[in-house]
VMD Tcl script that draws the C-alpha trace (Angstrom):
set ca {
  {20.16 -60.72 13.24}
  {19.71 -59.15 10.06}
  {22.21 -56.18 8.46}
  {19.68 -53.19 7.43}
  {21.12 -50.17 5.72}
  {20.92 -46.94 7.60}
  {19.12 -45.55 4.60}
  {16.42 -46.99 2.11}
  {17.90 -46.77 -1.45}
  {15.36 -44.10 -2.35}
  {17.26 -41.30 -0.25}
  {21.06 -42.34 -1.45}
  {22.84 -40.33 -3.73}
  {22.50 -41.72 -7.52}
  {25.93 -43.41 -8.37}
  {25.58 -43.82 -11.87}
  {28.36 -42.60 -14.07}
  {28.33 -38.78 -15.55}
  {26.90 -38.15 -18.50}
  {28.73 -36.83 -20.94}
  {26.03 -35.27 -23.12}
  {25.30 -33.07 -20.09}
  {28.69 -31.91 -19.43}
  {29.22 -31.29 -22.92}
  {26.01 -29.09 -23.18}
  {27.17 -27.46 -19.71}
  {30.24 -26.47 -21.27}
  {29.05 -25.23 -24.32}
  {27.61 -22.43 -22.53}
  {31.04 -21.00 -22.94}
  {30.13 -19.79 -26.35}
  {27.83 -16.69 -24.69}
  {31.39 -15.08 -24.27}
  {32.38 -14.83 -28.19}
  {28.94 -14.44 -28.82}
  {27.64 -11.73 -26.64}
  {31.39 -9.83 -27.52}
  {30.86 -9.78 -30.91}
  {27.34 -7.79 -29.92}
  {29.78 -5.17 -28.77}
  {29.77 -5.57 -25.10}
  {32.31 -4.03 -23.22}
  {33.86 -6.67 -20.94}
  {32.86 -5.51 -17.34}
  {28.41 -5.64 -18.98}
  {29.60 -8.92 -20.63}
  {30.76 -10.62 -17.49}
  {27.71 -9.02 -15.77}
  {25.41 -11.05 -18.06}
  {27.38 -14.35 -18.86}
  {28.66 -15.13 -15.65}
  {24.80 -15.44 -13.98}
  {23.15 -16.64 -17.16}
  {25.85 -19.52 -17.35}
  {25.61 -20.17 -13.26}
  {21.53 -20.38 -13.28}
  {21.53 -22.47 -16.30}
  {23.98 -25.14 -14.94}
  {22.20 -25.01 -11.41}
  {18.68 -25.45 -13.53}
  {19.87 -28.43 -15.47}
  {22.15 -29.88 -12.99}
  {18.95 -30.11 -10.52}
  {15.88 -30.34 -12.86}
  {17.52 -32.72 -15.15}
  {18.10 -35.51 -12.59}
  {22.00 -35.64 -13.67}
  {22.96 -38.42 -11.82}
  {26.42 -36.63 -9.48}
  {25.74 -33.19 -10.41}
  {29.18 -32.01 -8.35}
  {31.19 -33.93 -10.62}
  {29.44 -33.32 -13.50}
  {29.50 -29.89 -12.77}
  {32.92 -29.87 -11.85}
  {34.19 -31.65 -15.08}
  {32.01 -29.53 -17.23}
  {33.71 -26.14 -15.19}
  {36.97 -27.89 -16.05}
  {36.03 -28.32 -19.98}
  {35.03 -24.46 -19.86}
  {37.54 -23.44 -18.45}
  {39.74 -25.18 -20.87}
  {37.79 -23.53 -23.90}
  {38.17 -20.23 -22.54}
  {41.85 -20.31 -22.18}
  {41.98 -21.61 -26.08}
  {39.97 -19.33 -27.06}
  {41.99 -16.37 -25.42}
  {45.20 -17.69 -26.34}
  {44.27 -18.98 -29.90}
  {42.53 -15.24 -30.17}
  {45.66 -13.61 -28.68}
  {42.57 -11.17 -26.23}
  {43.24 -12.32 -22.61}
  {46.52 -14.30 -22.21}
  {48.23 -14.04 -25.86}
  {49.13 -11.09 -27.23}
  {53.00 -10.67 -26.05}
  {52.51 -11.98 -22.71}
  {54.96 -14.49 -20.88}
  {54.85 -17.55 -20.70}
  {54.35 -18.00 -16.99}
  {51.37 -15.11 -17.02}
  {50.22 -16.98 -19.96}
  {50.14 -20.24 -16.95}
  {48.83 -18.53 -14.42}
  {46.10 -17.07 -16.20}
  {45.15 -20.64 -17.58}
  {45.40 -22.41 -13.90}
  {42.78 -18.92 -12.63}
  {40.34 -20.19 -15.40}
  {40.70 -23.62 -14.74}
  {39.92 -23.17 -10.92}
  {37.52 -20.69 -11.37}
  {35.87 -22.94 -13.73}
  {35.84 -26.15 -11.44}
  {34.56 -24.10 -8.49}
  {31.62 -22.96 -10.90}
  {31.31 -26.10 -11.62}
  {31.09 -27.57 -8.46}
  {29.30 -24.59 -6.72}
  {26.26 -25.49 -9.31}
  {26.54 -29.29 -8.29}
  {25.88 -28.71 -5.29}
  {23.24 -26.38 -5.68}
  {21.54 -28.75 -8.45}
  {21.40 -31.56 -5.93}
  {19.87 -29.23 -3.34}
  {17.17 -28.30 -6.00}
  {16.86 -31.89 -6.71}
  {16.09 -32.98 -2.87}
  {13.56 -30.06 -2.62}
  {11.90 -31.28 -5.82}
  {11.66 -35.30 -4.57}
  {10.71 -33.66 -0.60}
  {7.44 -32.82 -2.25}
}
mol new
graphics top color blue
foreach p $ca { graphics top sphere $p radius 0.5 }
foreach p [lrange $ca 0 end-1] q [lrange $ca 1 end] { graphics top cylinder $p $q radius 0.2 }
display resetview
């Protein structure tokens, strides 16, 4: 009696580690906010654009690029953004600086942390869908 795997190796999930290139390049995405505000945006048409641009290029690159775990490489590169944005808005005193407290100052860093992960994670898990389409064919 022989032991089989259930599943060929073809159809497992890659396990190779993240790449850190990619979740460095995910994250830098993060620069569309300064950028696109200094182009005199207001914030509601700024959101409007970066939010979508930054989702659709992590989902693209996550699932064309062959990352191997896309959810954690999404995940950690939500986490990274997340990061950046609360030192930019603190170092920049626009969102949490400025006079606030320190536990709104907290609060608003945890929001953009989450927020950030489940971005992150959200465009994993799409990425990997894309990616079992593209190797169905």
């Amino acid at each position: 009696m022989t032991n089989t795997p259930l599943t060929s190796p073809s159809t497992t999930t890659p396990r190779g580690s993240v790449r850190w290139p990619v979740v460095l390049l995910l994250a830098a995405t993060v620069l569309l906010w300064p950028l696109l505000g200094a182009a005199g945006l207001d914030d509601l048409a700024l959101a409007a654009v970066v939010v979508p641009v930054t989702a659709l290029t992590w989902v693209a690159v996550l699932g064309l690029r062959d990352a191997p775990r896309p959810v954690l490489t999404g995940t950690l590169a939500g986490l990274l953004y997340g990061g950046v944005l609360v030192a930019l808005s603190v170092g920049f005193g626009g969102g949490f600086g400025g006079g606030r407290t320190a536990g709104v100052v907290l609060l608003g860093a945890v929001w953009e942390l989450t927020w950030g992960a489940l971005l992150g994670a959200g465009a994993g898990l799409l990425g990997g869908g894309v990616r079992q389409l593209r190797s169905s064919r």
